[in-house]
PDB file of N, CA, C and O in Angstrom:
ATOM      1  N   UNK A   1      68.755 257.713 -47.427  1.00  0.00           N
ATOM      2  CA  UNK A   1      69.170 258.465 -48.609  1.00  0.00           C
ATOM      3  C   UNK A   1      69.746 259.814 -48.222  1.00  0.00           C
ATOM      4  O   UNK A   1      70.653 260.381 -48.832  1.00  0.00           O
ATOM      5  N   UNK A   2      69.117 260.272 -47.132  1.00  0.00           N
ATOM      6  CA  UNK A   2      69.517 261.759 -46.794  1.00  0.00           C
ATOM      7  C   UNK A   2      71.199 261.849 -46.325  1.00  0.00           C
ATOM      8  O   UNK A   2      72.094 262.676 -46.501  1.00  0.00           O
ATOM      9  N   UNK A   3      71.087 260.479 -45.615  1.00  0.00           N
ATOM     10  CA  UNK A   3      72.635 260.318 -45.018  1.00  0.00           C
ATOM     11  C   UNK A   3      74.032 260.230 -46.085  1.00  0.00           C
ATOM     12  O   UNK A   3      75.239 260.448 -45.984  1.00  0.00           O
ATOM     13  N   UNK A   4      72.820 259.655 -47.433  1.00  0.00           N
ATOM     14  CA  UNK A   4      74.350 259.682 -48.486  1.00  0.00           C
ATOM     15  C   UNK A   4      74.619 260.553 -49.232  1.00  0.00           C
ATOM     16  O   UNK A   4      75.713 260.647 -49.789  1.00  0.00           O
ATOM     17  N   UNK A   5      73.441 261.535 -49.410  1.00  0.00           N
ATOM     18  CA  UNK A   5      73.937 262.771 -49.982  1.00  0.00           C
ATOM     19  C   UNK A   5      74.318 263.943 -48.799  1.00  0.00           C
ATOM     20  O   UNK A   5      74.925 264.882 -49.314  1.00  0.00           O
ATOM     21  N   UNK A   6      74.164 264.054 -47.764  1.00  0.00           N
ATOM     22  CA  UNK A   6      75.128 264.628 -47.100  1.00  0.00           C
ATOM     23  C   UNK A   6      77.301 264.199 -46.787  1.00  0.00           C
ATOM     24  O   UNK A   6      78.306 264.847 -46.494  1.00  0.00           O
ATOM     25  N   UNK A   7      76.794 262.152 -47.238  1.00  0.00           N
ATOM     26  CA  UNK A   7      78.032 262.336 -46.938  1.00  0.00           C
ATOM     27  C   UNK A   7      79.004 263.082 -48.439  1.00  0.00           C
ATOM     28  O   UNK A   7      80.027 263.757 -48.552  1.00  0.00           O
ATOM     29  N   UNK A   8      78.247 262.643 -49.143  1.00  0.00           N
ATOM     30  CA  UNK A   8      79.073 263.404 -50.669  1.00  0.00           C
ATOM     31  C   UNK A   8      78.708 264.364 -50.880  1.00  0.00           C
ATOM     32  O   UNK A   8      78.648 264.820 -52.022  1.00  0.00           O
ATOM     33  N   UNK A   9      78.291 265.073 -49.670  1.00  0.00           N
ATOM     34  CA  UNK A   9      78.222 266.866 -49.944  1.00  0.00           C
ATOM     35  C   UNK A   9      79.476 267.448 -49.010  1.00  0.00           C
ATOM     36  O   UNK A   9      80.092 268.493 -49.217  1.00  0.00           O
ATOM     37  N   UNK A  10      79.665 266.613 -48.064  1.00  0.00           N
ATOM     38  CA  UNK A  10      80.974 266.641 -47.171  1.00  0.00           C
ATOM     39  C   UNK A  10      81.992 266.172 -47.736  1.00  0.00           C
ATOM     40  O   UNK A  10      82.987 266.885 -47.607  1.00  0.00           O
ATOM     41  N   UNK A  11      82.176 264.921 -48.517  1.00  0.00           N
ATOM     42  CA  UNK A  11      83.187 264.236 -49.185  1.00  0.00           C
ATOM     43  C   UNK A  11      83.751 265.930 -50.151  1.00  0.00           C
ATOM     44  O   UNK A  11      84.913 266.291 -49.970  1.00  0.00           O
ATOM     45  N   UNK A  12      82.939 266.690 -50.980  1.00  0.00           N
ATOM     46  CA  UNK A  12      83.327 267.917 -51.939  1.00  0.00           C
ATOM     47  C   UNK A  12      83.744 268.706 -50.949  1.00  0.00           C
ATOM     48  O   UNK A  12      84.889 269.117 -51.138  1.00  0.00           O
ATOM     49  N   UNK A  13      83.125 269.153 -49.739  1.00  0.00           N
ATOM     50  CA  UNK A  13      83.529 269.872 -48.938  1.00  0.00           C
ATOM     51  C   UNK A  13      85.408 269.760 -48.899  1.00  0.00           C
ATOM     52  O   UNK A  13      86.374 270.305 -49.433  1.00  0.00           O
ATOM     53  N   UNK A  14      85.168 268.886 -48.087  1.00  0.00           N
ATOM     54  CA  UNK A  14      86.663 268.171 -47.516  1.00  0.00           C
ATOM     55  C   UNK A  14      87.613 268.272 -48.777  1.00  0.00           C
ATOM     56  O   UNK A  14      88.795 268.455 -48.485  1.00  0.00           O
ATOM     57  N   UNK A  15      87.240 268.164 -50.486  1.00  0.00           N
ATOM     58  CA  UNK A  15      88.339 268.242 -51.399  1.00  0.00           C
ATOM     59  C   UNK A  15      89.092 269.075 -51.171  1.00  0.00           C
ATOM     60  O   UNK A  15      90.273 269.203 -50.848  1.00  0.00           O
ATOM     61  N   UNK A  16      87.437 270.200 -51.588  1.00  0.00           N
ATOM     62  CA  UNK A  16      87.997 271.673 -51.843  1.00  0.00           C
ATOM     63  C   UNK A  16      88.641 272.267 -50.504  1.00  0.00           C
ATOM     64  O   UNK A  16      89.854 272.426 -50.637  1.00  0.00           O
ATOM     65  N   UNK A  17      88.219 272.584 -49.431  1.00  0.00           N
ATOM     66  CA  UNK A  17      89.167 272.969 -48.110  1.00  0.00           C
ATOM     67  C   UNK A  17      90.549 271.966 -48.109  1.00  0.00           C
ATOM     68  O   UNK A  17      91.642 272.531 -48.115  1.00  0.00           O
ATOM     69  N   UNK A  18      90.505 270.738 -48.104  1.00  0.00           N
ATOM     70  CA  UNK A  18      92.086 269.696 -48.253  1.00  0.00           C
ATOM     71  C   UNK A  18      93.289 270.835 -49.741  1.00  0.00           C
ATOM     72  O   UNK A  18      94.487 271.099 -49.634  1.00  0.00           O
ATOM     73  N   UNK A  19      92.343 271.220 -50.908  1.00  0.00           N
ATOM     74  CA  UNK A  19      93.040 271.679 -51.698  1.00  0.00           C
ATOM     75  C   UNK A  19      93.222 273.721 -51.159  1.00  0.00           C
ATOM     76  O   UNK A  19      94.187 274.485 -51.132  1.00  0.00           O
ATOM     77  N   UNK A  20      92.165 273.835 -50.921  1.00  0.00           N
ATOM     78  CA  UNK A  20      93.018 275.361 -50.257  1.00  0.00           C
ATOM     79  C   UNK A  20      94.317 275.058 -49.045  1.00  0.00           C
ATOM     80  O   UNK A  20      95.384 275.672 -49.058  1.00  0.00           O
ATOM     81  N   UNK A  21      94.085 274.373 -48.398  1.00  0.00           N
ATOM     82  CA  UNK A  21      94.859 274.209 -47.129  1.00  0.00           C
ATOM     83  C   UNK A  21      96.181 273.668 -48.093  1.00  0.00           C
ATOM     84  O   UNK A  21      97.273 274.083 -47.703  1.00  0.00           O
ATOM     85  N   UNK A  22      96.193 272.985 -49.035  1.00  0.00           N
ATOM     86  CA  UNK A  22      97.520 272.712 -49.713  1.00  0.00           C
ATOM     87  C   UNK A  22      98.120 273.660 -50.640  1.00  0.00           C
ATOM     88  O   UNK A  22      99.246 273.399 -51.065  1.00  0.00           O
ATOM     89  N   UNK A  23      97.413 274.933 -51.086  1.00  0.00           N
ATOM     90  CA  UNK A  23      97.755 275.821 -51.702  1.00  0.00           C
ATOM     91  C   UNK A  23      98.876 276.724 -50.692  1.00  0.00           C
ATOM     92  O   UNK A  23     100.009 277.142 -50.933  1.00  0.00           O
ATOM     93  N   UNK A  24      97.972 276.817 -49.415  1.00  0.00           N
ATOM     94  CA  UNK A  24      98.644 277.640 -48.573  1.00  0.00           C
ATOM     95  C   UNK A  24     100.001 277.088 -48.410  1.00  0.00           C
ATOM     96  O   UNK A  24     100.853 277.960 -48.240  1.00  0.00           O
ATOM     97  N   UNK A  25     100.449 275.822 -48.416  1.00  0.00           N
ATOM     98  CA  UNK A  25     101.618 275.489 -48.591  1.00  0.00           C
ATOM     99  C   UNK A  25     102.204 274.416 -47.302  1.00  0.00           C
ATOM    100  O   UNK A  25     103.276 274.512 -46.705  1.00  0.00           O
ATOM    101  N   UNK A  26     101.056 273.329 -47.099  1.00  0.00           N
ATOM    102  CA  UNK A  26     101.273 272.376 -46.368  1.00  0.00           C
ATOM    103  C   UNK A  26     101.694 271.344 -47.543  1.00  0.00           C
ATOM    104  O   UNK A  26     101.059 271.332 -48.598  1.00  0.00           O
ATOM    105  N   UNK A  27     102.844 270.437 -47.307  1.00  0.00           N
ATOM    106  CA  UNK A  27     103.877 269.639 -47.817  1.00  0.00           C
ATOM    107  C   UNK A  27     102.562 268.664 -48.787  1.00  0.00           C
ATOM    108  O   UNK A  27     101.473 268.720 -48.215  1.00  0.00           O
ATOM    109  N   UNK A  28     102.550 268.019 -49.810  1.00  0.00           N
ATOM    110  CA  UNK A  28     102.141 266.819 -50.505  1.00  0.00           C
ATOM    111  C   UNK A  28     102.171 265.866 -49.487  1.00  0.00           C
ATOM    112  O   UNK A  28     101.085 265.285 -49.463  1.00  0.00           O
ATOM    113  N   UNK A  29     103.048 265.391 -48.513  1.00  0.00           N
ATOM    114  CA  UNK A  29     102.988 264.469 -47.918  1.00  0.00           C
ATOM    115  C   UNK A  29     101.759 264.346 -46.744  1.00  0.00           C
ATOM    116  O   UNK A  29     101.028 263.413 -46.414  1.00  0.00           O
ATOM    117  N   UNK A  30     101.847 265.236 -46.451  1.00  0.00           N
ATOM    118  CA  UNK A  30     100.720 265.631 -45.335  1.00  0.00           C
ATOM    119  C   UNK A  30      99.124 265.674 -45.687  1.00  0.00           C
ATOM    120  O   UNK A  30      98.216 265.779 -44.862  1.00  0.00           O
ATOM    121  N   UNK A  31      98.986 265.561 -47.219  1.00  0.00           N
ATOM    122  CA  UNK A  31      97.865 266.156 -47.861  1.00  0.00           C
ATOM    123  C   UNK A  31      96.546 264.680 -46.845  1.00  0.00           C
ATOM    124  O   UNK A  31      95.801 265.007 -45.921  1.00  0.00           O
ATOM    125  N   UNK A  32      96.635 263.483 -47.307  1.00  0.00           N
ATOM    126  CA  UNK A  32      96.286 262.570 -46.671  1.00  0.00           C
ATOM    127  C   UNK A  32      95.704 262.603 -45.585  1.00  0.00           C
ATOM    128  O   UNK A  32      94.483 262.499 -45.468  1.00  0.00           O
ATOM    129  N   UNK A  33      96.713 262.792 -44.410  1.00  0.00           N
ATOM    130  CA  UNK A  33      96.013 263.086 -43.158  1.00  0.00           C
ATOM    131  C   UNK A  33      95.554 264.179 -43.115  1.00  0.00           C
ATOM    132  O   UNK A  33      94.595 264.047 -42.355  1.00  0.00           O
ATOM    133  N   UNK A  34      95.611 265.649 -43.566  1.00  0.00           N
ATOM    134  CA  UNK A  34      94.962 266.883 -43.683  1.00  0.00           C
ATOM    135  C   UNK A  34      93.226 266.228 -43.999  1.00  0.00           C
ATOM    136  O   UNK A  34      92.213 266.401 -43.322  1.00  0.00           O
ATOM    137  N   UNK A  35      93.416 265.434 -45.306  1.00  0.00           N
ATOM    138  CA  UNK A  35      91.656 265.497 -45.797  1.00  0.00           C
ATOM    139  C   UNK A  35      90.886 264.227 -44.438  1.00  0.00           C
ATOM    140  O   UNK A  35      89.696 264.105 -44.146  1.00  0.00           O
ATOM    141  N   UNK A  36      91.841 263.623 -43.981  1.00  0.00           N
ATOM    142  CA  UNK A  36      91.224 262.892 -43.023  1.00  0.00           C
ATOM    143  C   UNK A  36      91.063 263.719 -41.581  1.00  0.00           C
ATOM    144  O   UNK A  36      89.990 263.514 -41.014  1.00  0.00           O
ATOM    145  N   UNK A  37      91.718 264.360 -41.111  1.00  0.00           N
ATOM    146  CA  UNK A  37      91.771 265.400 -40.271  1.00  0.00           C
ATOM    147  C   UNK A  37      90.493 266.610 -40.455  1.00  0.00           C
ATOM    148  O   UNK A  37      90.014 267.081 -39.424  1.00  0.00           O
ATOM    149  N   UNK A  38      90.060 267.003 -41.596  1.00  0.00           N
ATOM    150  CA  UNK A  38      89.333 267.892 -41.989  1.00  0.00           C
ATOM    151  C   UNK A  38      87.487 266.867 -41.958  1.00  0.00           C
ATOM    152  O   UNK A  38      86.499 267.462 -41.526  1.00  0.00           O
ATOM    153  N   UNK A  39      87.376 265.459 -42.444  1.00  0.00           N
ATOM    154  CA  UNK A  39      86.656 264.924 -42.786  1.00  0.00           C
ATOM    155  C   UNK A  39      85.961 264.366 -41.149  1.00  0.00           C
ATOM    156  O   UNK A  39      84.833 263.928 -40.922  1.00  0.00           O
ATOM    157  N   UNK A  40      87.022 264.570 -40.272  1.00  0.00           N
ATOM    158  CA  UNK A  40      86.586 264.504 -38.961  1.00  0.00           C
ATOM    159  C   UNK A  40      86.200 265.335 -38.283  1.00  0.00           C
ATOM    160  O   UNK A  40      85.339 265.194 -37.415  1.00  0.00           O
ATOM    161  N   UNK A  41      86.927 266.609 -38.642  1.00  0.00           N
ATOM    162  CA  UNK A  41      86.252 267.580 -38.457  1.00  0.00           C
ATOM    163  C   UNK A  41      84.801 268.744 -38.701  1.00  0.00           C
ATOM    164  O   UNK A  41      84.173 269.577 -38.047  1.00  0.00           O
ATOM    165  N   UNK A  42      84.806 268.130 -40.111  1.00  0.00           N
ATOM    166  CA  UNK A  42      83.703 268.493 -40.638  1.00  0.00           C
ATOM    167  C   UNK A  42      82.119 267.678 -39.838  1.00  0.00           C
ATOM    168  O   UNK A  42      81.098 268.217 -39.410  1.00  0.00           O
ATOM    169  N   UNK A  43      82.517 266.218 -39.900  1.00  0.00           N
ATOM    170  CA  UNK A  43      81.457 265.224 -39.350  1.00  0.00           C
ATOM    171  C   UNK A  43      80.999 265.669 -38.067  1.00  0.00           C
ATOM    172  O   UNK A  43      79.808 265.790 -37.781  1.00  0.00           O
ATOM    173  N   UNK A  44      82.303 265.998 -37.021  1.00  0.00           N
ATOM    174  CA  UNK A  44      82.286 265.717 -35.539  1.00  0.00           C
ATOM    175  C   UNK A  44      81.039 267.452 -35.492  1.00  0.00           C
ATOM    176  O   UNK A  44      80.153 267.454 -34.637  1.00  0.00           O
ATOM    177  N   UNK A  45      81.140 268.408 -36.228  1.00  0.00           N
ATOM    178  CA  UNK A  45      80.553 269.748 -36.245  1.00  0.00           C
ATOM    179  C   UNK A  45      79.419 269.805 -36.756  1.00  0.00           C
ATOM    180  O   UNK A  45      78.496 270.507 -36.344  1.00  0.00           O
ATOM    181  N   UNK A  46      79.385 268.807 -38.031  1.00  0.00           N
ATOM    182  CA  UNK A  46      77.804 268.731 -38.106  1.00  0.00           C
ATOM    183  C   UNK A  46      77.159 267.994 -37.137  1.00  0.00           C
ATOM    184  O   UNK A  46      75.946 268.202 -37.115  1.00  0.00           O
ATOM    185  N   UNK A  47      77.575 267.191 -36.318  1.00  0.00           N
ATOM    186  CA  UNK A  47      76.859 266.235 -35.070  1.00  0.00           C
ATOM    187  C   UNK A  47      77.233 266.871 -33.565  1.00  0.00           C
ATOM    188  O   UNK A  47      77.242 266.376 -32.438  1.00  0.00           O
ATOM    189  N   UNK A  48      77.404 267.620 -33.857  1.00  0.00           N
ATOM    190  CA  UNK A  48      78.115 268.536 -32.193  1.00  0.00           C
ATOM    191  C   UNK A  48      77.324 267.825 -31.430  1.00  0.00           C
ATOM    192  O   UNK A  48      77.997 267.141 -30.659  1.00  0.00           O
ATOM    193  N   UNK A  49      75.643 267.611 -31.234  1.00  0.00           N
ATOM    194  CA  UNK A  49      75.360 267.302 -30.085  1.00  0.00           C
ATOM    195  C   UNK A  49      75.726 265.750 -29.429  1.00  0.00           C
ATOM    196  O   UNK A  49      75.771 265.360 -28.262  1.00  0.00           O
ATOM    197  N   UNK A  50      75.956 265.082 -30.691  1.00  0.00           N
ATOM    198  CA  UNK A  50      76.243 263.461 -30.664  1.00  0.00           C
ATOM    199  C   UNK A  50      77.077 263.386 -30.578  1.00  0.00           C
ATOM    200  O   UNK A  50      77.302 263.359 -31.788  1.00  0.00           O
ATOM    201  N   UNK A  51      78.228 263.284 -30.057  1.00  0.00           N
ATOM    202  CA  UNK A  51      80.087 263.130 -30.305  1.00  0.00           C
ATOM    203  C   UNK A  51      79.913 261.856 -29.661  1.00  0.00           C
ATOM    204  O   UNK A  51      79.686 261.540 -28.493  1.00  0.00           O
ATOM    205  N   UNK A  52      80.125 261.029 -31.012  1.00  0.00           N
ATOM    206  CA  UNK A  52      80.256 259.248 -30.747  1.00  0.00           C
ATOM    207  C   UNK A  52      81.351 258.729 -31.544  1.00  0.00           C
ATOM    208  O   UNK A  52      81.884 259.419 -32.413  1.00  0.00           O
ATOM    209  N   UNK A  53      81.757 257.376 -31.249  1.00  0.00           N
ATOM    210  CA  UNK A  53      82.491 257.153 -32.108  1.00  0.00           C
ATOM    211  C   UNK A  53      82.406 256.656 -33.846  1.00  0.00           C
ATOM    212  O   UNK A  53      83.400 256.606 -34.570  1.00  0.00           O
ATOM    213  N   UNK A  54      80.980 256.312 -34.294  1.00  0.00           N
ATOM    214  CA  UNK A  54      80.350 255.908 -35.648  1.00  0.00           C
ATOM    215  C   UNK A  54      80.724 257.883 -36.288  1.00  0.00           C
ATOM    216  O   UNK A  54      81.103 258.057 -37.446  1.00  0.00           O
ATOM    217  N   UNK A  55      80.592 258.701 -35.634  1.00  0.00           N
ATOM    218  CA  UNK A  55      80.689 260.077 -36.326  1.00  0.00           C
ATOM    219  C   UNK A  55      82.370 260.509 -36.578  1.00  0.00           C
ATOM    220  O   UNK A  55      82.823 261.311 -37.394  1.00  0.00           O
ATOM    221  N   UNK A  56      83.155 259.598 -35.483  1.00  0.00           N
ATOM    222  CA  UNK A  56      84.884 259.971 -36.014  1.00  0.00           C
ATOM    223  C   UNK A  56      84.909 258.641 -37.444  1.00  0.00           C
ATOM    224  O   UNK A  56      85.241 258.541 -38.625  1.00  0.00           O
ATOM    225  N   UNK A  57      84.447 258.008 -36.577  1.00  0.00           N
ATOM    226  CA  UNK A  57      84.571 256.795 -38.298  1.00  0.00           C
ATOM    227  C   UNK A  57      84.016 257.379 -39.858  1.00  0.00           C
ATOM    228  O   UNK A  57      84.686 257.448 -40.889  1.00  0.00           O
ATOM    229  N   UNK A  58      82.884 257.683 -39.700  1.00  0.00           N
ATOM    230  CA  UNK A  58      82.107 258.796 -40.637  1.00  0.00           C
ATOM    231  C   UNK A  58      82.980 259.451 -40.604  1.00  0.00           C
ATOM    232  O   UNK A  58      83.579 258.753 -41.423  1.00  0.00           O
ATOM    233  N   UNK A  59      84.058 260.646 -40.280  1.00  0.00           N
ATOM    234  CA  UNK A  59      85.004 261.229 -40.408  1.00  0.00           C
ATOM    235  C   UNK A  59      86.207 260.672 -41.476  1.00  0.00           C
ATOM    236  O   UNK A  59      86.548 260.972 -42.620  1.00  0.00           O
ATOM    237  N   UNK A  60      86.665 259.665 -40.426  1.00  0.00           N
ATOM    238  CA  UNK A  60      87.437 259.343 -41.384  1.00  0.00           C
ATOM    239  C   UNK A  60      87.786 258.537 -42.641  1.00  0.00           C
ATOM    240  O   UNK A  60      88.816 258.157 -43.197  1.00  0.00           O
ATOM    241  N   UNK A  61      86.190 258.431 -42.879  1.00  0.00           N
ATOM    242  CA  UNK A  61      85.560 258.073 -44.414  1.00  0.00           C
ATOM    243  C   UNK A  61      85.243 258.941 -45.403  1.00  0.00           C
ATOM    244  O   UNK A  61      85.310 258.702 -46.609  1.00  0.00           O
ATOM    245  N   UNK A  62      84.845 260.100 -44.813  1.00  0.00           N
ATOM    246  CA  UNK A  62      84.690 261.545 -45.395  1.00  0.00           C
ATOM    247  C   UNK A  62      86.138 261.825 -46.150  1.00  0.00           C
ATOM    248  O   UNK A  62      86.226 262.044 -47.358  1.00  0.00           O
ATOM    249  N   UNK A  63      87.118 261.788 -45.348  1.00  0.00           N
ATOM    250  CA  UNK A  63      88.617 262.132 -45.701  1.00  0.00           C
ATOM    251  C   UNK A  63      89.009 260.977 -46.714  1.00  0.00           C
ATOM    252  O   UNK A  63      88.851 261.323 -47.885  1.00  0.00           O
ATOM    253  N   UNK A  64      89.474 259.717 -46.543  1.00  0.00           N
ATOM    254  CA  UNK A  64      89.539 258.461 -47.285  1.00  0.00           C
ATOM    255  C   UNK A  64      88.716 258.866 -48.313  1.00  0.00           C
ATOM    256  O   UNK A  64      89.264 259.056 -49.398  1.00  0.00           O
ATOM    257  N   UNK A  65      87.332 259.072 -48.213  1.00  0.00           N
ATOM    258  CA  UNK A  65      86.550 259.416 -49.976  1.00  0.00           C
ATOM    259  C   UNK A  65      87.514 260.658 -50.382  1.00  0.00           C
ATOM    260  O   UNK A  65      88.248 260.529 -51.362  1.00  0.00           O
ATOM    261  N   UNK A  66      87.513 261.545 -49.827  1.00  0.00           N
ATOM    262  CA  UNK A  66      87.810 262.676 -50.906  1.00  0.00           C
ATOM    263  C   UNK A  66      89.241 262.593 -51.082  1.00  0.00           C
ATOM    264  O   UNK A  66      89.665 263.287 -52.006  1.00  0.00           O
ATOM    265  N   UNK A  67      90.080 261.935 -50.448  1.00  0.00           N
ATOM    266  CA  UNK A  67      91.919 261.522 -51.276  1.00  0.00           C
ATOM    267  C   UNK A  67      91.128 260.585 -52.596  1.00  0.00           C
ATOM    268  O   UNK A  67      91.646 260.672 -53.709  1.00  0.00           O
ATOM    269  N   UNK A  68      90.106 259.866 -52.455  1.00  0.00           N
ATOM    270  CA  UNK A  68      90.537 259.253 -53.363  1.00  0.00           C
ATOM    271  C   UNK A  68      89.576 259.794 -54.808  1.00  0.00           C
ATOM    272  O   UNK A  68      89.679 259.433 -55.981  1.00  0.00           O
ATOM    273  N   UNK A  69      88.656 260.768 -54.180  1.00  0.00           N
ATOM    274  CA  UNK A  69      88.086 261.597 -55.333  1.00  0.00           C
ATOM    275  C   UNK A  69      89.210 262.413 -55.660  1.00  0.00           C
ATOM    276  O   UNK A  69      89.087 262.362 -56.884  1.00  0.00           O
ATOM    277  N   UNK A  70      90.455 263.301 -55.429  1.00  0.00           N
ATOM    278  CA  UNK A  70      91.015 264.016 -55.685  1.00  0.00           C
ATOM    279  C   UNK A  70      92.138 263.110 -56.638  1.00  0.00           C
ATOM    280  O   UNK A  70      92.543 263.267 -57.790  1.00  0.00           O
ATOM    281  N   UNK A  71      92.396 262.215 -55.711  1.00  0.00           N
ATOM    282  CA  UNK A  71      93.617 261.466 -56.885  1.00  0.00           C
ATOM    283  C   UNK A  71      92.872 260.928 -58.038  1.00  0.00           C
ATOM    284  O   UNK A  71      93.527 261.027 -59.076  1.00  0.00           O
ATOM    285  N   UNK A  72      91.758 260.411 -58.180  1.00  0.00           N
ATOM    286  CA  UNK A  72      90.941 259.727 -58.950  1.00  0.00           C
ATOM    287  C   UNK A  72      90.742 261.606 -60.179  1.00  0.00           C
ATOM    288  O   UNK A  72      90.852 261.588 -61.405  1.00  0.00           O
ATOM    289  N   UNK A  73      90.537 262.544 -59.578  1.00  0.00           N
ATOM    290  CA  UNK A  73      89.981 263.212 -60.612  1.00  0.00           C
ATOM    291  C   UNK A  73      91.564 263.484 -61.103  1.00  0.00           C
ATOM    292  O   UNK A  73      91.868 263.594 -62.291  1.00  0.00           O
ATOM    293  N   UNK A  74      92.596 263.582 -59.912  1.00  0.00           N
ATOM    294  CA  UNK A  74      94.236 264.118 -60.907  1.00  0.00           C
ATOM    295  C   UNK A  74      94.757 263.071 -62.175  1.00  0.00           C
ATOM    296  O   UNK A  74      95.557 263.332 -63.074  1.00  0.00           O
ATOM    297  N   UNK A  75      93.973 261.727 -61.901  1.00  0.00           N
ATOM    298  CA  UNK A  75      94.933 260.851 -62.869  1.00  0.00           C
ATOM    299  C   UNK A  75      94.180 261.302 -64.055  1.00  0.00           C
ATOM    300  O   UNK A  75      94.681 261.527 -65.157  1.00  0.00           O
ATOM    301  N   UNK A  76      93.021 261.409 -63.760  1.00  0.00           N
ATOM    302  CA  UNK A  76      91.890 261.320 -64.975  1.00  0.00           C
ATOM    303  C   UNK A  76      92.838 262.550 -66.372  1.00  0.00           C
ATOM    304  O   UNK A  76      93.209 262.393 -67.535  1.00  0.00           O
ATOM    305  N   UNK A  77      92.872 263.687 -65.370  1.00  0.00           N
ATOM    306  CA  UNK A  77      93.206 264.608 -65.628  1.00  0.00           C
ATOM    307  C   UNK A  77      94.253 264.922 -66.713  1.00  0.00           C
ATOM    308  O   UNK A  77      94.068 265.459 -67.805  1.00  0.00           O
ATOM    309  N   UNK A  78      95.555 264.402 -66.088  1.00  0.00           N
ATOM    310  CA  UNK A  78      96.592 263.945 -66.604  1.00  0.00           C
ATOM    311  C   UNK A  78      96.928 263.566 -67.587  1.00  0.00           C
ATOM    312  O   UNK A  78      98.086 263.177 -67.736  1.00  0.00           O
TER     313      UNK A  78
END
């Protein structure tokens, strides 16, 4: 249980930093790999001492969740 509310405490993480980093004025196209890039990054730092490969995968599930929490909350929105 502990493992899934950390990952959807990282999944919010990763929105909100994916959406500052796009304010600053990295392209729409890029947004994607940014939250997957960030979601690996976030993982690989909370596990510094473990650097395996289940923690880049966890990464880039972190990123994959939060594109699709972000598009999921823009359509809603809309």
């Amino acid at each position: 249980m502990n493992e899934l509310l950390s990952f959807g405490a990282l999944t919010a993480l990763t929105v909100g930093l994916t959406e500052v980093i796009k304010r600053v004025g990295v392209p729409d196209k890029f947004i994607p790999l940014t939250a997957v890039v960030v979601g690996i990054i976030l993982v690989v730092l909370g596990d510094i001492t473990t650097l395996t490969t289940l923690s880049v995968i966890s990464g880039i599930a972190v990123g994959l969740s939060a594109i699709g929490l972000f598009s999921g909350v823009k359509n809603t929105i809309k």
